[in-house]
N, C-alpha and C positions, 0 to 999 in steps of 0.2 A: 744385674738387673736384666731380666728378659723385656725387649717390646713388641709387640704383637703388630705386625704390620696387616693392616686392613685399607682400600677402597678409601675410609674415611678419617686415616693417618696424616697428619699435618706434613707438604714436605718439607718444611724447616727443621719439623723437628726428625722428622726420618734421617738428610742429611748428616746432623750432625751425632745421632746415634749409630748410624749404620756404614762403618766404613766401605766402602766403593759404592754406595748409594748415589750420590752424588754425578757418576760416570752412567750410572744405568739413567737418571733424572736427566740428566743433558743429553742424552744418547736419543731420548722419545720425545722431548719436549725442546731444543733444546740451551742455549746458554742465557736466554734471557733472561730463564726463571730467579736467576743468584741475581738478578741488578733488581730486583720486582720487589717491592712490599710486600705484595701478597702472600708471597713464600712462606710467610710465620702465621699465615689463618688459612691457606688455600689448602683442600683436601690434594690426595692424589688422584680421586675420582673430579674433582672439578678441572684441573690440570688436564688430565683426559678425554674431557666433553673439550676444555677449550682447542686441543689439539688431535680431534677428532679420533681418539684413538679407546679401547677397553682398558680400564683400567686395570682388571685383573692381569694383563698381560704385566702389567708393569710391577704388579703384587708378586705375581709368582716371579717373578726375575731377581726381585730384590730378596724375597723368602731363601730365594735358591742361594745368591746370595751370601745373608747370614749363616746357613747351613753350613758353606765352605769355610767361613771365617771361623766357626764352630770345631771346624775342622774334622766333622762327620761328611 
């Protein structure tokens, strides 16, 4: 199963699909988000307003990412 990482990608559930996902989420935001509820309905886009940061930045890292774990 492919998942398409978007802006508006849960990250609970990015975490737990996307191995080293996790490292880049606490690297930009960071380790509070794994004690937080919100983790399992908060975008990555809203994670990003709350941590003043673009969220594509954090799309394309994770993209890049997958790509490695793809092993292209």
């Amino acid at each position: 199963m492919t998942i398409e990482i978007t802006k508006d990608s849960i990250i609970g559930n990015v975490i737990k699909e996307i191995p080293g996902a996790k490292q880049v989420i606490e690297k930009y935001f960071g380790n509070g988000c794994f004690t937080c509820p919100g983790i399992n309905i908060e975008s990555i886009a809203f994670g990003a307003t709350m941590h003043n940061l673009d969220p594509e930045k954090l799309v394309s890292e994770i993209r890049k990412l997958m790509e490695n774990n793809n092993g292209t």
